[in-house]
Residue frames as a rotation matrix with the C-alpha (Angstrom) as fourth column:
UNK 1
0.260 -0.707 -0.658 148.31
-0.879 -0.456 0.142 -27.52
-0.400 0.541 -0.740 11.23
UNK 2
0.872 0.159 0.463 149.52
-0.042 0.967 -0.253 -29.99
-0.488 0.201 0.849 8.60
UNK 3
-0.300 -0.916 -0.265 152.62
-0.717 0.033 0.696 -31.16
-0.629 0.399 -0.668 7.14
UNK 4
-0.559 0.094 -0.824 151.46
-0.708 0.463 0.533 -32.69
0.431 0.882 -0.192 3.71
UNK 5
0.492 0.731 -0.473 148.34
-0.251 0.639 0.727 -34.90
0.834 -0.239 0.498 5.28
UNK 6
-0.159 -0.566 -0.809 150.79
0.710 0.504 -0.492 -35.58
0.686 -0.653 0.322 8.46
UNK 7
0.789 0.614 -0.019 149.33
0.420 -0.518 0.745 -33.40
0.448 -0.596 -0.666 11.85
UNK 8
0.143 -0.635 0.759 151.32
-0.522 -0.700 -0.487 -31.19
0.841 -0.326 -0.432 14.33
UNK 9
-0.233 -0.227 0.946 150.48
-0.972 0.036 -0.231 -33.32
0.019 -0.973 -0.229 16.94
UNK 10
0.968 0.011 0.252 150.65
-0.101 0.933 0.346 -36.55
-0.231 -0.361 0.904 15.02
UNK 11
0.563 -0.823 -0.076 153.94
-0.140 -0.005 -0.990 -35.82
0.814 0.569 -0.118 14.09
UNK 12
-0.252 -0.498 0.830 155.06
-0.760 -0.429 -0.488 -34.66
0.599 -0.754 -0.270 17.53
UNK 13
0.653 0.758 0.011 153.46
-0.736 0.631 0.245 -37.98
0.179 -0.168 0.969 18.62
UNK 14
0.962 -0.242 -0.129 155.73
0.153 0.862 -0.483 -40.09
0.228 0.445 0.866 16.86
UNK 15
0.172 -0.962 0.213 159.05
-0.125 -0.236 -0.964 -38.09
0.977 0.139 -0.161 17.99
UNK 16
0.120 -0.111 0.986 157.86
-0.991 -0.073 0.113 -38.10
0.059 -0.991 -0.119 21.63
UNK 17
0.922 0.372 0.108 157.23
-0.387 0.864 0.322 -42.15
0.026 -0.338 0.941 21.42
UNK 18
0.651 -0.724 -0.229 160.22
0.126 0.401 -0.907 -42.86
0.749 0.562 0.352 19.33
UNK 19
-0.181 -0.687 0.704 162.52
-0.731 -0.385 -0.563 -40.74
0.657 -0.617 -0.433 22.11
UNK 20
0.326 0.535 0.780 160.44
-0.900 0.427 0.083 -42.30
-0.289 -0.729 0.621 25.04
UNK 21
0.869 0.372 0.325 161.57
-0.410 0.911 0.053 -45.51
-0.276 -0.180 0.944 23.45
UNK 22
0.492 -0.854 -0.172 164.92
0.169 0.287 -0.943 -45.27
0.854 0.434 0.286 22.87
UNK 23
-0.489 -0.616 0.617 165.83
-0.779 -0.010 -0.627 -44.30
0.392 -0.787 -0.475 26.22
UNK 24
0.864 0.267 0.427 163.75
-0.470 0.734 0.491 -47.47
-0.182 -0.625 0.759 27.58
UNK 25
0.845 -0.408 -0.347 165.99
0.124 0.780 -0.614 -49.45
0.521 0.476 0.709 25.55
UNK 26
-0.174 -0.970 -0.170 169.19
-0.101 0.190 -0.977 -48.04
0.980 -0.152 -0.131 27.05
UNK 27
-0.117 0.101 0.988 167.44
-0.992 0.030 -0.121 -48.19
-0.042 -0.994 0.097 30.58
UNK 28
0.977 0.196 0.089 166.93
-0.199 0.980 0.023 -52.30
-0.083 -0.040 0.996 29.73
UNK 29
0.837 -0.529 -0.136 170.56
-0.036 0.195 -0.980 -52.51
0.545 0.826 0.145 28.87
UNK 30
-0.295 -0.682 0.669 171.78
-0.796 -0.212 -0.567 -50.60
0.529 -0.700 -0.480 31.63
UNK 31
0.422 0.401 0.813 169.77
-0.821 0.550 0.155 -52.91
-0.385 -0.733 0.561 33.98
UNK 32
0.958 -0.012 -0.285 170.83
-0.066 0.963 -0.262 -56.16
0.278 0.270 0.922 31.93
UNK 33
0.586 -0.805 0.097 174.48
0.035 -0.094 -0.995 -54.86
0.810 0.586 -0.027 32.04
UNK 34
0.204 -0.196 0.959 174.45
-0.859 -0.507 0.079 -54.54
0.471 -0.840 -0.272 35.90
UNK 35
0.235 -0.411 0.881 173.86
-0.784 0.455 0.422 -57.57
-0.574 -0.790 -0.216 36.59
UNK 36
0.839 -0.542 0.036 175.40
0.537 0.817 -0.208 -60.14
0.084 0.194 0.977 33.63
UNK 37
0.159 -0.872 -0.462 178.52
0.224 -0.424 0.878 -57.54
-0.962 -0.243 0.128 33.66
UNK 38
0.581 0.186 -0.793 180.63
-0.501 -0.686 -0.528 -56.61
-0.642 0.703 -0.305 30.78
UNK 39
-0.568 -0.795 0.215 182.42
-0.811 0.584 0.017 -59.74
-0.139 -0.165 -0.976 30.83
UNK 40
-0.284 0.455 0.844 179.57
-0.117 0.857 -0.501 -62.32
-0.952 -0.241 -0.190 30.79
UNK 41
-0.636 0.193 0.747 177.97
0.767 0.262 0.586 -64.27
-0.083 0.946 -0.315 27.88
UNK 42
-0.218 0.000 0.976 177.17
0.902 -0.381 0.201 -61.94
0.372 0.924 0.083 25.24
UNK 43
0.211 -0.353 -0.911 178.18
0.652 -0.644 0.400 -59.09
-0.728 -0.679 0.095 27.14
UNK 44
-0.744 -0.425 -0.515 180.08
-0.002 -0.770 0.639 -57.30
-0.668 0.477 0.572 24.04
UNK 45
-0.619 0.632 0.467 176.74
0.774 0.385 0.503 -58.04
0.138 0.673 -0.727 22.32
UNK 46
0.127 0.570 -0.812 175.00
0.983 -0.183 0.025 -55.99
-0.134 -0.801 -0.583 24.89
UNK 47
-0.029 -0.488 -0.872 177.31
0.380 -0.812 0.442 -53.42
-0.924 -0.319 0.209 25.11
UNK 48
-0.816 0.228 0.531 176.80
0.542 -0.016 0.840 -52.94
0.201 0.973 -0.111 20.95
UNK 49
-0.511 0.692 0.510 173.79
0.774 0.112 0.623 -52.45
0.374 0.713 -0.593 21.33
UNK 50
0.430 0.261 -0.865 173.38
0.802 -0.551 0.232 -50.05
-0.416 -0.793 -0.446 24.17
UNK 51
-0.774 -0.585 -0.244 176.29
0.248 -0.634 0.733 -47.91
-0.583 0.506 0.635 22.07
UNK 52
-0.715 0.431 0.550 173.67
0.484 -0.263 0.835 -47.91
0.504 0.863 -0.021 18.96
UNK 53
0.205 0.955 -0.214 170.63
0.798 -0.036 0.601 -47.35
0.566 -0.294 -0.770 21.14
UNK 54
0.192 0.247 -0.950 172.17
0.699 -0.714 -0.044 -44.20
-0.689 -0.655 -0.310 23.07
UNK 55
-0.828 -0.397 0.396 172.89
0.463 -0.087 0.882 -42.90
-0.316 0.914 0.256 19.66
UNK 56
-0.567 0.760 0.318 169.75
0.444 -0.043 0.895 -43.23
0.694 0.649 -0.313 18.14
UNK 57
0.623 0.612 -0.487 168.30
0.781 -0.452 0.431 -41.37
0.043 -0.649 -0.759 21.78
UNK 58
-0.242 -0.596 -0.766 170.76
0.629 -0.697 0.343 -38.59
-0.738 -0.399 0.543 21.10
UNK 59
-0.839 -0.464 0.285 169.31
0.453 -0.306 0.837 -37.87
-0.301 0.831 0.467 17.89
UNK 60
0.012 0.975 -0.220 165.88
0.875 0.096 0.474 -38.24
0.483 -0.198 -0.853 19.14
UNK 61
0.287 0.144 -0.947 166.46
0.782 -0.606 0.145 -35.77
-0.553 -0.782 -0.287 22.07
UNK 62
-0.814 -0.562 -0.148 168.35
0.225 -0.540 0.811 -33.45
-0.536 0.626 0.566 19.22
UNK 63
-0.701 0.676 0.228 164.92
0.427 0.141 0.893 -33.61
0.571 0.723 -0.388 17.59
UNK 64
0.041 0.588 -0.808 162.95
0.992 0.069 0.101 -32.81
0.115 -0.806 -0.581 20.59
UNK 65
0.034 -0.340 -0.940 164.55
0.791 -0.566 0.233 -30.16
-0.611 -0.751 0.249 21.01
UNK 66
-0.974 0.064 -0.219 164.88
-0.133 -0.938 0.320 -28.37
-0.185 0.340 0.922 17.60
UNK 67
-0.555 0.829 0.068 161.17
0.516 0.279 0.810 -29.59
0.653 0.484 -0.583 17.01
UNK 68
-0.735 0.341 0.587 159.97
-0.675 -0.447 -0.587 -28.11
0.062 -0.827 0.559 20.52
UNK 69
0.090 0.560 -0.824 158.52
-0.130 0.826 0.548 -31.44
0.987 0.057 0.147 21.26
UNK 70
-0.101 -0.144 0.984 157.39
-0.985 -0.127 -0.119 -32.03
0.142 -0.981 -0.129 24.50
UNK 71
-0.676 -0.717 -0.170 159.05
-0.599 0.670 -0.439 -34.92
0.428 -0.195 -0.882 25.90
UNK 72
0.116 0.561 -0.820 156.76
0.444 0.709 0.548 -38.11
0.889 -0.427 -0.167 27.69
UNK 73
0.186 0.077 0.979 155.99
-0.885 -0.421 0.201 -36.97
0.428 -0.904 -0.011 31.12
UNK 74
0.935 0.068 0.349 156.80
-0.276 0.756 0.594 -40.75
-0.223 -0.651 0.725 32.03
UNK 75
0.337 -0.781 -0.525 160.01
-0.476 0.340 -0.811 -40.56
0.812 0.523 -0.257 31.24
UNK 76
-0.566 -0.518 0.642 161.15
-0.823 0.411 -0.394 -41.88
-0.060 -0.750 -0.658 35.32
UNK 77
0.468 0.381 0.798 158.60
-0.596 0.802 -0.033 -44.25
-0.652 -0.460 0.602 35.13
UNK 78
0.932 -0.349 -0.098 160.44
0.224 0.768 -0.600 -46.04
0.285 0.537 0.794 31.78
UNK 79
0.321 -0.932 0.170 163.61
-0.766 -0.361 -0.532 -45.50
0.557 0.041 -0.829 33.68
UNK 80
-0.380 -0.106 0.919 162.76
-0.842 0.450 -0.296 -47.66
-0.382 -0.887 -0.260 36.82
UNK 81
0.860 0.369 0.352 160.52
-0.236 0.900 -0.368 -50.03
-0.452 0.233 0.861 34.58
UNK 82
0.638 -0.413 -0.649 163.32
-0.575 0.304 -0.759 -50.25
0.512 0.858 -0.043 31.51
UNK 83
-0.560 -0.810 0.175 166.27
-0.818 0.508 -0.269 -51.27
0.130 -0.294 -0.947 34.16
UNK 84
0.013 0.611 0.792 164.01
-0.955 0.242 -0.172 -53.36
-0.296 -0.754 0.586 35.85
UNK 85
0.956 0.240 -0.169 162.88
-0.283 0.603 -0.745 -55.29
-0.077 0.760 0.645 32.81
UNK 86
0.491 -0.706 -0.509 166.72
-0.595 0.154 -0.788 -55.73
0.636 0.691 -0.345 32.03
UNK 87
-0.461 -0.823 0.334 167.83
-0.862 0.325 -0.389 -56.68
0.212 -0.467 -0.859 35.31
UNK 88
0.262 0.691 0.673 164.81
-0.540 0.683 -0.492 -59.39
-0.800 -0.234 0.553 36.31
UNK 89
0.972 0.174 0.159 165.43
-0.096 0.908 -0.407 -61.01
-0.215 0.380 0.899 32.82
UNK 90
-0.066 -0.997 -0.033 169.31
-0.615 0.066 -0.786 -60.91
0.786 -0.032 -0.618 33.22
UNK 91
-0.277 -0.516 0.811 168.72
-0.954 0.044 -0.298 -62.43
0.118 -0.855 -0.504 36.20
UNK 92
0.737 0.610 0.291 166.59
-0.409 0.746 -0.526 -65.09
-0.538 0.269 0.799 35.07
UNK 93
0.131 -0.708 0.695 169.93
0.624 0.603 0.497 -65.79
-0.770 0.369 0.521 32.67
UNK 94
-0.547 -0.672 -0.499 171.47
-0.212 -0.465 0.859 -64.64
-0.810 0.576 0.112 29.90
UNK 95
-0.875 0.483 0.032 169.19
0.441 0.822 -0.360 -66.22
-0.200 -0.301 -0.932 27.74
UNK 96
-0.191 0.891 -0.412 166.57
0.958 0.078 -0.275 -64.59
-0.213 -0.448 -0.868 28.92
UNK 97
-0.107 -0.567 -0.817 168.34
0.530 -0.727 0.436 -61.52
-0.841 -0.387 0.378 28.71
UNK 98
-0.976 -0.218 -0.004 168.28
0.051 -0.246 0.968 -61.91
-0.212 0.945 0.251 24.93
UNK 99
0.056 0.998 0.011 164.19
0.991 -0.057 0.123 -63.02
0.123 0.004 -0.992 25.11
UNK 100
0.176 0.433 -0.884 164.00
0.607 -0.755 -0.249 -59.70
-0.775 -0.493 -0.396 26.14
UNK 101
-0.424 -0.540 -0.727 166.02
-0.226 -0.715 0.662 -58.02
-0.877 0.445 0.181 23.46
UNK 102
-0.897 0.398 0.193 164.52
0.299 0.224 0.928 -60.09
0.326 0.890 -0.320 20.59
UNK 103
-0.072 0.992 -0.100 160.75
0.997 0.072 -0.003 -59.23
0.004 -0.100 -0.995 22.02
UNK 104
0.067 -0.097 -0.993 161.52
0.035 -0.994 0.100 -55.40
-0.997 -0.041 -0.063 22.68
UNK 105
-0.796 -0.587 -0.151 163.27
-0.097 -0.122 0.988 -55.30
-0.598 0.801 0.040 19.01
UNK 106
-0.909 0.068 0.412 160.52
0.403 0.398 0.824 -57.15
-0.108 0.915 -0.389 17.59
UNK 107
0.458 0.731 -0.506 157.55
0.794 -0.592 -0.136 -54.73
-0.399 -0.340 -0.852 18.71
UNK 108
0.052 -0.353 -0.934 159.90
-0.089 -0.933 0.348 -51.70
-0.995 0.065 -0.080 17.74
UNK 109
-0.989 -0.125 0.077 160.64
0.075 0.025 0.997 -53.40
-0.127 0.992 -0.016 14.01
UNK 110
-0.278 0.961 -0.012 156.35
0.930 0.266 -0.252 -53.24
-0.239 -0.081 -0.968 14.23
UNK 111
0.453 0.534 -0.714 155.94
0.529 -0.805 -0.267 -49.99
-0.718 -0.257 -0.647 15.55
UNK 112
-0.421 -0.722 -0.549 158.87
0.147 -0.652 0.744 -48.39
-0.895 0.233 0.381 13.31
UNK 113
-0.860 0.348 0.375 157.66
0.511 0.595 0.621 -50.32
-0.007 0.725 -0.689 10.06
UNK 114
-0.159 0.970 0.183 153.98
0.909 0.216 -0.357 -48.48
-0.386 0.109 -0.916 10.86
UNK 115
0.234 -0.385 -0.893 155.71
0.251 -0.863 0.439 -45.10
-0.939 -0.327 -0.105 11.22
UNK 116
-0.543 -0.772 -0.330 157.49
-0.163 -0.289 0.943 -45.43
-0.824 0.566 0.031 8.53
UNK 117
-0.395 0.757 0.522 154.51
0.910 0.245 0.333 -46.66
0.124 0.606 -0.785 6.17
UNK 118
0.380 0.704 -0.599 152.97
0.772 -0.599 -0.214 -43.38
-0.510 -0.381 -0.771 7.39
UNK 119
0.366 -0.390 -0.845 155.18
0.146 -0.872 0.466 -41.11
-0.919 -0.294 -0.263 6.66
UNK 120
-0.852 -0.524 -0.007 156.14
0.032 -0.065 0.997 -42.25
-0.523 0.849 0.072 2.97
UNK 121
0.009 0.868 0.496 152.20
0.994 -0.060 0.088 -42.36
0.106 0.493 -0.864 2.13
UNK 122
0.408 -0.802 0.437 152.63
0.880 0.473 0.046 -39.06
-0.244 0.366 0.898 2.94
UNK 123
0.474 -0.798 0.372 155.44
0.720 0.109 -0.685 -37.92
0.506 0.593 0.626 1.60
UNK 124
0.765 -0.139 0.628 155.81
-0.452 -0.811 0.371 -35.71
0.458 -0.568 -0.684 4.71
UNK 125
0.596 -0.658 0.460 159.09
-0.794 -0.401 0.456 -35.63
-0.115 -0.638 -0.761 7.02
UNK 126
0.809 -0.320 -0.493 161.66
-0.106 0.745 -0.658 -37.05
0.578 0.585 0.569 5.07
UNK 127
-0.188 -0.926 0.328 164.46
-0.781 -0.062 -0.621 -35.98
0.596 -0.373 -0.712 7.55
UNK 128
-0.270 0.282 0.921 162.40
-0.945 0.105 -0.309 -38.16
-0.184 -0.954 0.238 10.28
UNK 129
0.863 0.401 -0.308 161.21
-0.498 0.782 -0.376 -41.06
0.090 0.477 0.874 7.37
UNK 130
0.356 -0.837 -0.416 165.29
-0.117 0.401 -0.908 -41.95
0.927 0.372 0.045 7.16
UNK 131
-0.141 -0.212 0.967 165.90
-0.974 -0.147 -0.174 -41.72
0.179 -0.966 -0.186 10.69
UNK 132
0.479 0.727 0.492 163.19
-0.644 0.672 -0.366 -44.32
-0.596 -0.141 0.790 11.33
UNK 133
0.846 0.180 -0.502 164.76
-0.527 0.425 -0.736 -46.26
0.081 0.887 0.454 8.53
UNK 134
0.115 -0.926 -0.359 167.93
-0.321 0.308 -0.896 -46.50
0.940 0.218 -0.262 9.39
UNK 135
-0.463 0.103 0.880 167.07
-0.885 -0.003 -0.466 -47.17
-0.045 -0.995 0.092 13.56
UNK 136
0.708 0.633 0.313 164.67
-0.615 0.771 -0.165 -50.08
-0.346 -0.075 0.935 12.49
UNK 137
0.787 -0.094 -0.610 167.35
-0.282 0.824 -0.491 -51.62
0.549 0.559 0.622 10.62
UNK 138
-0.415 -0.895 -0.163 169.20
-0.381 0.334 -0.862 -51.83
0.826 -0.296 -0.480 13.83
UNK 139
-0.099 0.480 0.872 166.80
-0.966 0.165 -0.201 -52.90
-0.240 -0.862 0.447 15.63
UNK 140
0.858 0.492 -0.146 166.12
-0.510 0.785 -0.351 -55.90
-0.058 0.376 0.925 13.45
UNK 141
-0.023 -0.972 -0.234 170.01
-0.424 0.222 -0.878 -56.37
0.905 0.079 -0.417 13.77
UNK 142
-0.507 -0.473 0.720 169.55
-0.806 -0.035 -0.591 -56.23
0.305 -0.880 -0.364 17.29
UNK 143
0.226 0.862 0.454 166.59
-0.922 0.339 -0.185 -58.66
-0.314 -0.377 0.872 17.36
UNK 144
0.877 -0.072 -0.474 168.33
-0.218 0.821 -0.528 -61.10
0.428 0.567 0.704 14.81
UNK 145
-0.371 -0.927 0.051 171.55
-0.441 0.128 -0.889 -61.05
0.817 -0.352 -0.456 17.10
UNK 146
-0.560 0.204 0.803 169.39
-0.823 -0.031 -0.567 -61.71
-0.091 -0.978 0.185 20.37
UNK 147
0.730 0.667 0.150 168.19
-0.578 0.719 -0.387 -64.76
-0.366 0.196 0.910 18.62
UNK 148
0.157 -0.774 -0.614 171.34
-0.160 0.593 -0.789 -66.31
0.975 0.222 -0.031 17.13
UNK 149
-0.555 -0.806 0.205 172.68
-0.516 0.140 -0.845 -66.06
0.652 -0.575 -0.494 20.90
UNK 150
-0.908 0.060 -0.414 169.95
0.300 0.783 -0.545 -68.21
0.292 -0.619 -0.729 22.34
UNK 151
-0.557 0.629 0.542 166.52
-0.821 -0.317 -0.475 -65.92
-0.127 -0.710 0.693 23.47
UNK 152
0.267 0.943 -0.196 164.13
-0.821 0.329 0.467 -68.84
0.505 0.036 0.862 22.10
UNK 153
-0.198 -0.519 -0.831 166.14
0.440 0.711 -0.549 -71.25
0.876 -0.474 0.087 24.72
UNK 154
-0.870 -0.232 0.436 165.10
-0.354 -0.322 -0.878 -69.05
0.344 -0.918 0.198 27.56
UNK 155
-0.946 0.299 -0.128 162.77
0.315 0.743 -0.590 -70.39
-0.081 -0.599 -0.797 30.45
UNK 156
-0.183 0.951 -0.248 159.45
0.475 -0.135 -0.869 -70.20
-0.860 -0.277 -0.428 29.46
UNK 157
-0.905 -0.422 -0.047 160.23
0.289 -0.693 0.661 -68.00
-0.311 0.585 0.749 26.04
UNK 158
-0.416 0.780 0.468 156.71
0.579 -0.169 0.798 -67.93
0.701 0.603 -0.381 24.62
UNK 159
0.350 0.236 -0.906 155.55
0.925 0.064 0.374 -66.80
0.146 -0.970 -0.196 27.89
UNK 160
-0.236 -0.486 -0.841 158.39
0.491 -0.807 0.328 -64.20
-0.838 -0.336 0.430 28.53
UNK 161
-0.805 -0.513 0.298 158.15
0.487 -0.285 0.825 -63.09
-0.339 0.810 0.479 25.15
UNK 162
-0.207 0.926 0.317 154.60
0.592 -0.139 0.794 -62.44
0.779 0.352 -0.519 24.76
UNK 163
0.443 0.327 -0.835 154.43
0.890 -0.273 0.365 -60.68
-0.108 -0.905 -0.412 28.03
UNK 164
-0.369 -0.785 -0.497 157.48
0.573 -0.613 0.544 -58.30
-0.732 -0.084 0.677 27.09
UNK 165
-0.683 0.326 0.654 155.69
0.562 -0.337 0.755 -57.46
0.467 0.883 0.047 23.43
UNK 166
0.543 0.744 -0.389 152.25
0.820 -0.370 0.436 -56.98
0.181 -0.556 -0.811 25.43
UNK 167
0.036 -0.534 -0.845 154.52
0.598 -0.665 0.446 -54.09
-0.800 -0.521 0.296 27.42
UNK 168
-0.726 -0.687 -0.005 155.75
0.448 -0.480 0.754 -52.43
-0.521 0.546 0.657 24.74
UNK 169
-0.297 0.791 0.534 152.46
0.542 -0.321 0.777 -52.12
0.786 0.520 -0.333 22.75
UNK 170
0.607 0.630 -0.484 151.05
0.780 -0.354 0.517 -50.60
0.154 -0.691 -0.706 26.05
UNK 171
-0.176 -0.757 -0.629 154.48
0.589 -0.592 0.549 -48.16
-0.789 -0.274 0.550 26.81
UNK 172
-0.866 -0.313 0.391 154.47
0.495 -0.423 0.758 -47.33
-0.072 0.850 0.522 22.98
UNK 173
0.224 0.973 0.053 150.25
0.836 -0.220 0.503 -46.29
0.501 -0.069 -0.863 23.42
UNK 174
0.659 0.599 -0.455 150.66
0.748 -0.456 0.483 -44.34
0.082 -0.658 -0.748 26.22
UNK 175
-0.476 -0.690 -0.546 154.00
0.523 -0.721 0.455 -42.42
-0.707 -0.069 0.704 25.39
UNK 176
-0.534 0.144 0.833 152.26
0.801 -0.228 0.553 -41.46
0.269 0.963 0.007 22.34
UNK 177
0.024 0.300 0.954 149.99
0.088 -0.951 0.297 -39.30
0.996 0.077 -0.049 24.15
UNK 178
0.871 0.181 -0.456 151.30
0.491 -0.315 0.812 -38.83
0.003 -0.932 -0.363 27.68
């Protein structure tokens, strides 16, 4: 089945990943938020962005659902990995905290950006093309905020940063078809 050159089951692809990756994000948040608090440096930064990011995974799962998309079967494993990831580079520092947020962000402004190139060539799901549009440009908020506050000052940053992307390109593969 097509939707104007756009498959049933790449379509349903791109809603499972997209979901599947908005709830990592608020599982990295929660995990960062445990352990800098809600009080530490850029704390109300955090908390921003975790607000936008369960948002944009309510609207996803709202999609799932009237789409009858079937959801990542790994959704516990990016629960236990996402905190993880937040709390290991919270704990590494604040910082670090952001490295994470600017590398996550800047894989997602990738992956959206490809999405979205799909979908206006085309001209198929426009409800899902603006979504995507308006979610990337908070990621790239979030990615250009998690730089102003210091990520390329964390310990090792090339290093942490290239390792965290690496992740994501693998997570963002394998939600796509698991």
């Amino acid at each position: 089945m097509s939707t104007q050159g756009i498959t049933r089951d790449e379509l349903h692809s791109m809603i499972r990943v997209d979901q599947a990756g908005e709830y990592g994000a608020t599982r990295i948040y929660a995990g960062q938020l445990a352990v800098l608090g809600n009080r530490g440096p850029h704390a109300q930064e955090i908390v921003h962005m975790a607000e936008q990011e369960e948002g944009h995974l309510a609207r996803f799962d709202a999609m799932i659902a009237a789409r009858g998309v079937r959801p990542t079967a790994l959704q516990p494993f990016w629960s236990v990995a996402g905190y993880a990831l937040g709390a290991a580079t919270a704990l590494i520092g604040p910082e670090a905290a952001m490295a994470c947020t600017a590398a996550v962000e800047e894989e997602i402004d990738r992956h959206y950006s490809q999405q979205l190139d799909r979908l206006r060539q085309s001209g198929a799901e426009p409800e899902l093309a603006d979504m995507i549009h308006e979610f990337r440009e908070d990621e790239r908020a979030h990615r250009d905020t998690a730089l102003a506050a210091g990520a390329e000052r964390a310990p090792a940053y090339p290093l942490l940063a290239g390792a965290i992307r690496l992740g994501c390109r693998a997570a963002i593969k394998l939600a796509e078809r698991i």
